[in-house]
C-alpha positions as CSV (number, residue, x, y, z in Angstrom):
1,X,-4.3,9.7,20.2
2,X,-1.8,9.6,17.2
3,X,0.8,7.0,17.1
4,X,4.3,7.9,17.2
5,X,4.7,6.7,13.1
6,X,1.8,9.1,12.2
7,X,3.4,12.3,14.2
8,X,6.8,11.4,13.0
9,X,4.9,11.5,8.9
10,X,3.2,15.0,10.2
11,X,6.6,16.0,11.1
12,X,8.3,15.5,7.4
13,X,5.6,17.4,5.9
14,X,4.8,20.4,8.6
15,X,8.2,20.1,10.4
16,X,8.5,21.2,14.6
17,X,11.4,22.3,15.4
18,X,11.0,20.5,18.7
19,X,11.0,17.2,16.9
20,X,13.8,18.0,14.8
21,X,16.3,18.4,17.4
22,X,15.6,14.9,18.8
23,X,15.5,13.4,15.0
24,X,18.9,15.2,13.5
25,X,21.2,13.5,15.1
26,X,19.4,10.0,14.1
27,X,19.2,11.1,10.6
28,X,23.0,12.0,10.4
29,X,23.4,8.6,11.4
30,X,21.2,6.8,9.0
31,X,22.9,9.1,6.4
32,X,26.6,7.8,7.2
33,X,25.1,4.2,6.8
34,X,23.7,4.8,3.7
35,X,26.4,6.2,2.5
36,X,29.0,3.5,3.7
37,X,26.7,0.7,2.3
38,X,26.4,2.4,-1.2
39,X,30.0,3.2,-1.3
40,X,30.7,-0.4,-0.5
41,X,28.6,-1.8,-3.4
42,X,30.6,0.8,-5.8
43,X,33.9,-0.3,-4.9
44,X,33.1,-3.9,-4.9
45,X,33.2,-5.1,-1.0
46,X,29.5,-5.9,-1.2
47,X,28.7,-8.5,-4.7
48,X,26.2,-6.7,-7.0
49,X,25.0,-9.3,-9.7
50,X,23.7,-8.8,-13.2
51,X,20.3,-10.7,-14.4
52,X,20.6,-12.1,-18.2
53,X,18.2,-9.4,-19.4
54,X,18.8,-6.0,-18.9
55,X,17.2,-4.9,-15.7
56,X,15.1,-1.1,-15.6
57,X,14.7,0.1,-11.6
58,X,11.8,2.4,-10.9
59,X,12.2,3.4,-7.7
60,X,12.2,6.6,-5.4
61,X,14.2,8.2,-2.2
62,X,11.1,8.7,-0.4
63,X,9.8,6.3,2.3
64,X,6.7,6.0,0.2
65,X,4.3,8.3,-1.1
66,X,5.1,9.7,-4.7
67,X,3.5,8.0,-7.5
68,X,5.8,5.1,-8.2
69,X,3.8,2.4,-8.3
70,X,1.5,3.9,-10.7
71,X,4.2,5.4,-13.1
72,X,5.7,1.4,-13.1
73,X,2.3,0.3,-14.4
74,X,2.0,2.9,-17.1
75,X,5.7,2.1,-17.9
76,X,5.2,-1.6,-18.2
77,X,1.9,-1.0,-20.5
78,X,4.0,1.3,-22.4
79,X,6.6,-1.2,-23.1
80,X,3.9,-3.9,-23.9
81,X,2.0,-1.8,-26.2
82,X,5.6,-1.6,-28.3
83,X,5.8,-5.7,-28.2
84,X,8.4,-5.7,-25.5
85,X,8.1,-8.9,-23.4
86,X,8.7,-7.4,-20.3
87,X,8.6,-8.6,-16.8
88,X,8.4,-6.9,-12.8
89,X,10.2,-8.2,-10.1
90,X,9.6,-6.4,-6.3
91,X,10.7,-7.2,-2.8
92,X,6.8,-7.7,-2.4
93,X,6.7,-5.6,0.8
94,X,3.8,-6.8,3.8
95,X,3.2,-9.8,2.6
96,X,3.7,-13.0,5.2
97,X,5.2,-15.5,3.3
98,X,8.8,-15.9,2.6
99,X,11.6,-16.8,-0.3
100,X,10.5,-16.0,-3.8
101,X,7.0,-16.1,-4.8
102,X,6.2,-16.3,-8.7
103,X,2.8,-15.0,-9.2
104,X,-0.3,-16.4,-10.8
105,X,-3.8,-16.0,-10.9
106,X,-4.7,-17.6,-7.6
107,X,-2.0,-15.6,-6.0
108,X,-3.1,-13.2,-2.5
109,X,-1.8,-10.3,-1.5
110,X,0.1,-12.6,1.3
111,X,2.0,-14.5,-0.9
112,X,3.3,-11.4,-3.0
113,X,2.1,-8.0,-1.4
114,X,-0.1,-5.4,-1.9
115,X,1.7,-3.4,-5.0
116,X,3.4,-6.3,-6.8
117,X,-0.5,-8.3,-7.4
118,X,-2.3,-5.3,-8.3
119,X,0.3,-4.3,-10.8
120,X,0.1,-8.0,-11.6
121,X,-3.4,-7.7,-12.3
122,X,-3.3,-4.6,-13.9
123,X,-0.8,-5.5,-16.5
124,X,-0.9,-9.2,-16.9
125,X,2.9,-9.0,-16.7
126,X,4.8,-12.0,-15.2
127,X,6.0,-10.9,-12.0
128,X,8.0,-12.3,-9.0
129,X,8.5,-11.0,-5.6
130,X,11.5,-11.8,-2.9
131,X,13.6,-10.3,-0.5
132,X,17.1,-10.8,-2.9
133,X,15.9,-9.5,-6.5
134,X,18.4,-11.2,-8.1
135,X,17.0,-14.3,-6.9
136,X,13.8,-13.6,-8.0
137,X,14.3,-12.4,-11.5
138,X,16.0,-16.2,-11.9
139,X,12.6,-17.8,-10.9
140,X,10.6,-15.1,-12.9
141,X,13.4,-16.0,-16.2
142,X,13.2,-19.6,-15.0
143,X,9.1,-19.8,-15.4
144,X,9.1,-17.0,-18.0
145,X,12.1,-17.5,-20.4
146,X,10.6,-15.3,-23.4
147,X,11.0,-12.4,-20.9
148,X,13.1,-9.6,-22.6
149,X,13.5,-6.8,-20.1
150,X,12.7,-7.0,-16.3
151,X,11.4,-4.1,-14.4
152,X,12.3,-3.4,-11.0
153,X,10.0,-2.2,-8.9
154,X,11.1,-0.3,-5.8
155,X,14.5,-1.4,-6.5
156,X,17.0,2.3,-6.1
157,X,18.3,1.1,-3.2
158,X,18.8,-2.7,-3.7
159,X,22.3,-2.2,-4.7
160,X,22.7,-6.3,-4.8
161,X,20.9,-6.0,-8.3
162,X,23.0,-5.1,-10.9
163,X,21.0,-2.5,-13.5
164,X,21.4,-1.2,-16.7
165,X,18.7,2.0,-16.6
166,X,18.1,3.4,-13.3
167,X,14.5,5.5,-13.3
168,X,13.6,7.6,-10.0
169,X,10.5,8.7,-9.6
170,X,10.2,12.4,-7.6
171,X,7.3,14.7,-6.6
172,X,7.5,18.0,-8.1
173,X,5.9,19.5,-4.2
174,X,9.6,18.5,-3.2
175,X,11.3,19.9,-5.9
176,X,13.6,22.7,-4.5
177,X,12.5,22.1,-0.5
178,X,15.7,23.1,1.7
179,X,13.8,21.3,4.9
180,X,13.8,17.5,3.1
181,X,16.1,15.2,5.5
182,X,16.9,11.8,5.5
183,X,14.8,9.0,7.6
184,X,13.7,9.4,10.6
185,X,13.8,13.2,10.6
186,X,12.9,13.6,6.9
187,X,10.7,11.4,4.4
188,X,14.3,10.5,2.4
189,X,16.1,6.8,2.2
190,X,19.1,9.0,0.6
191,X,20.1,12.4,0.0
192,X,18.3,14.6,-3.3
193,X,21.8,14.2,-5.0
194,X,21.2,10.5,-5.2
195,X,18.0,11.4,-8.0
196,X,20.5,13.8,-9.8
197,X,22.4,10.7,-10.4
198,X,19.7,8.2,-12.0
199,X,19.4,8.2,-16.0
200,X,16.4,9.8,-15.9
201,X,14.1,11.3,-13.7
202,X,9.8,11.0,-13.3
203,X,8.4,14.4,-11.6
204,X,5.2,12.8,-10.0
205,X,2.4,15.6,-10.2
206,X,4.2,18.0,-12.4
207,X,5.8,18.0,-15.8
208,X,9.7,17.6,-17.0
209,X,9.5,21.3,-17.1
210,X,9.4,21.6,-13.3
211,X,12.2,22.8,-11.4
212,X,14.7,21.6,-14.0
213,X,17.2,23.5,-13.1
214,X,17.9,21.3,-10.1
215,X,19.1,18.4,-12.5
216,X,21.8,18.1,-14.4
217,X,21.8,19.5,-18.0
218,X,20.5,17.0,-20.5
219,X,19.1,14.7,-18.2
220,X,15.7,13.2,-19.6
221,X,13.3,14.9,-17.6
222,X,9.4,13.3,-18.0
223,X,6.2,14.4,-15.9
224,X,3.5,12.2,-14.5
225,X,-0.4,12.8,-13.8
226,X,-2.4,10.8,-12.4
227,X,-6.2,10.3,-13.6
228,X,-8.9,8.6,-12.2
229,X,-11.0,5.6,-13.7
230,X,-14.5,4.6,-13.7
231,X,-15.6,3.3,-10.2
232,X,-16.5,-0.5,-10.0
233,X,-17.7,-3.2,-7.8
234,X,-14.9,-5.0,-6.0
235,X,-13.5,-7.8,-7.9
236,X,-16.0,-7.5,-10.8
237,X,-14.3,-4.4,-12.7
238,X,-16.7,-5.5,-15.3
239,X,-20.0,-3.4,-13.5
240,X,-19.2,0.3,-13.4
241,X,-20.9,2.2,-11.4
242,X,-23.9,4.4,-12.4
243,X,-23.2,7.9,-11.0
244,X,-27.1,8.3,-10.6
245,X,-27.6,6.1,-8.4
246,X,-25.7,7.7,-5.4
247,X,-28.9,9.9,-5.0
248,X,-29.6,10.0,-0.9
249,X,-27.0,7.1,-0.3
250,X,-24.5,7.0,3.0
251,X,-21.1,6.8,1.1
252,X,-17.8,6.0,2.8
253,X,-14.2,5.5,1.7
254,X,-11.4,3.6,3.1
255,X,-7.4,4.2,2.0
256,X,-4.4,2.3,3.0
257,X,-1.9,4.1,1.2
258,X,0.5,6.7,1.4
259,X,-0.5,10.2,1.4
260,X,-4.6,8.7,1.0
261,X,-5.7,12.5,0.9
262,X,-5.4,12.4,-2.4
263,X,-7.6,9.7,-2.9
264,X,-10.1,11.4,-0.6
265,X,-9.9,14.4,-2.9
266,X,-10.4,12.9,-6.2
267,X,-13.3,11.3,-4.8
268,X,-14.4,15.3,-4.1
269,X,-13.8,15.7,-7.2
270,X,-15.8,13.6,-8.9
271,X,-18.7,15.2,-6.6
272,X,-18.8,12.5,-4.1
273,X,-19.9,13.3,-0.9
274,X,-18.3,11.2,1.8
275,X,-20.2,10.8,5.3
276,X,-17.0,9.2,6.7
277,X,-12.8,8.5,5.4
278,X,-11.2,6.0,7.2
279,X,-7.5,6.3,6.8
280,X,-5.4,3.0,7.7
281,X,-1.3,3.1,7.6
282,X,0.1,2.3,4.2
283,X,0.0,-1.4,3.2
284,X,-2.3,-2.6,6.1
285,X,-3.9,-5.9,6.1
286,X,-7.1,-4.4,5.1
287,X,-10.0,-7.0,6.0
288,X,-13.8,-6.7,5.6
289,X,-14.4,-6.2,9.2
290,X,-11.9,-3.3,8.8
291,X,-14.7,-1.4,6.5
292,X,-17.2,1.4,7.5
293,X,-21.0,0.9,7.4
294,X,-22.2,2.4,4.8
295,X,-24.4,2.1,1.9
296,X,-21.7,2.5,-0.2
297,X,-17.7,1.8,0.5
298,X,-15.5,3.1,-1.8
299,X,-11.7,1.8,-2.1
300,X,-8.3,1.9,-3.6
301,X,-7.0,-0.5,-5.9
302,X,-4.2,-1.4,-3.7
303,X,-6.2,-2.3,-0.7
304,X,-8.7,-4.0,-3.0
305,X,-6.8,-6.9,-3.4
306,X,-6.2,-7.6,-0.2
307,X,-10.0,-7.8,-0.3
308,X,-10.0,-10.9,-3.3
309,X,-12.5,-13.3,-1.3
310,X,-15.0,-10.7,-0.6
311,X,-18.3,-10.5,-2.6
312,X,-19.9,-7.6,-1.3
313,X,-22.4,-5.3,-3.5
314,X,-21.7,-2.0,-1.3
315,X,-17.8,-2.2,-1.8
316,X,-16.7,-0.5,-4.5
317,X,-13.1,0.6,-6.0
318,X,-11.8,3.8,-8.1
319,X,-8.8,2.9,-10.2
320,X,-6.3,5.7,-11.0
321,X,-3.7,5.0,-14.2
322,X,-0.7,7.6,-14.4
323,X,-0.2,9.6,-17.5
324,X,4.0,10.4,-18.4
325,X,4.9,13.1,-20.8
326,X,6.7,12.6,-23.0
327,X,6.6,8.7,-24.2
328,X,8.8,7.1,-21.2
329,X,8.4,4.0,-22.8
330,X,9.5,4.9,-26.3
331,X,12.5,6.8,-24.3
332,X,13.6,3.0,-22.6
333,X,13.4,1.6,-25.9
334,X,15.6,3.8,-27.4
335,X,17.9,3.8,-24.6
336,X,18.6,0.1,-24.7
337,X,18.2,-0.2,-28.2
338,X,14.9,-3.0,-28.2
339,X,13.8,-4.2,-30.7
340,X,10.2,-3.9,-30.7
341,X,6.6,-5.0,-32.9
342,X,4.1,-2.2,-31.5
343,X,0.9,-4.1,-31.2
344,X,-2.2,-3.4,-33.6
């Protein structure tokens, strides 16, 4: 039977009217809230501090779900590849430990969270994780004090952090949708008018072209795609698989991600035929008991490293890197005038 999280996430994408009724009136007051609290911040009732770097926020108004995480890697390799010493800071989201965590390589997806290790371990960029941001781009300046610029993961609605670029990140099958609502009747955190006000805008699955006329004239306008990897073993991303070999073999796949159908179908895509997908709710505490038995498991990066202790030869993971047209990271650059040493 479905729980009352996964019919509520049906409902924002194949709305019932029935369910509506009881969710407006919530979502009218979540909407007042939000809008108090943000109002507060602009007027100076709530304290908003500054970091000594400028700070970059990537974030998004959906609860989850539009390529974010990806587009911040590609962003923060961008930057790198221009000899920008750049760092990420993130609230760290399901992990179990508390205050600010500075990561390194022994580092578990309990001390920082699912999202902030892998793009840890994807960029090699020092990163830090805690509930206030401000306090944990101090630590990450603190342990890291060449850092330059500091990326914010997940950061739109973190109003306590002063920033001096704000980047939201929006799917282009939203673009233009007259039933999107704010939480708990819609997937939103704030209303579409909130993206029309960031400096620039990231349509996830689309290009800058689409459904521009819903932003305001001259507003940098990029498009993200995202593009699978070559599959490898589980925490030895040095053996790739060898497509031939998955002649006769059971394969399963396991996702604990937002919206993991699209993992599912680039797995189809790639001609891999699945005897069983086991969907788990974004972020779980994936553990090994937790996968299928199967001759082969296939994962996602972001549940793989909740998965850093296991040695298993039948676990395998596909690794998907987002693509943004035009350069995003020669944009940011620009924008706060860097001065950069592109690597050879």
């Amino acid at each position: 039977m479905p729980k009352l999280h996964q019919i509520i996430e049906h409902h924002w994408q194949n709305p019932r009217l029935w369910l509506g009724l009881l969710l407006w009136p919530l979502s009218r007051i979540f909407t007042a809230l939000s809008s108090v609290r943000r109002y507060l911040y602009r007027i100076g009732r709530l304290k908003s501090e500054a970091l000594p770097v400028p700070v970059v926020v990537v974030g998004n108004i959906h609860a989850g779900g539009t390529g974010k995480t990806p587009v911040t890697a590609a962003l923060v390799s961008g930057l790198q590849a221009q000899g920008v010493k750049v760092g990420i800071i993130s609230r760290g989201y399901g992990r179990t430990g508390k205050g600010i965590h500075v990561l390194s390589p022994q580092s578990r997806a309990a001390d920082a969270g699912d999202e902030p290790l892998m793009l840890y371990r994807q960029t090699g960029a020092p990163t830090a994780v805690g509930s206030s941001r401000v306090e944990a781009g101090r630590a990450l300046l603190a342990a890291y004090p060449e850092i330059e610029l500091v990326i914010a993961d997940d950061g739109l609605q973190h109003y306590a952090l002063r920033r001096d670029v704000e980047i939201a990140v929006f799917p282009a099958a939203d673009i233009g949708r007259a039933d999107l609502d704010l939480l708990p009747n819609g997937a939103l955190r704030e209303p579409f008018s909130r993206v029309q006000q960031a400096d620039a805008v990231v349509v996830s699955g689309g290009n800058g072209l689409n459904g521009k006329e819903y932003f305001p004239a001259g507003m940098p306008l990029f498009g993200s795609r995202i593009e699978s990897g070559r599959i490898y073993r589980l925490n030895r991303p040095d053996i790739l698989l060898e497509t031939g070999r998955l002649n006769n073999m059971r394969i399963a796949a396991v996702a604990g991600i937002a919206k993991p159908e699209r993992f599912f179908r680039s797995l189809q895509a790639m001609g891999i035929e699945l005897v069983e997908a086991r969907v788990f709710p974004d972020h779980a505490a994936l553990t090994s008991a937790d996968l299928p038995k199967a001759d082969m498991v296939i994962i996602t990066e972001k549940d793989a490293v909740k998965l850093a202790d296991l040695h298993a030869d039948n676990v395998w993971v596909l690794p998907v890197c987002a693509i943004i047209e035009p350069d995003l990271a020669a944009w940011l650059v620009g924008r706060l005038n860097l001065n950069t040493k592109k690597e050879a």
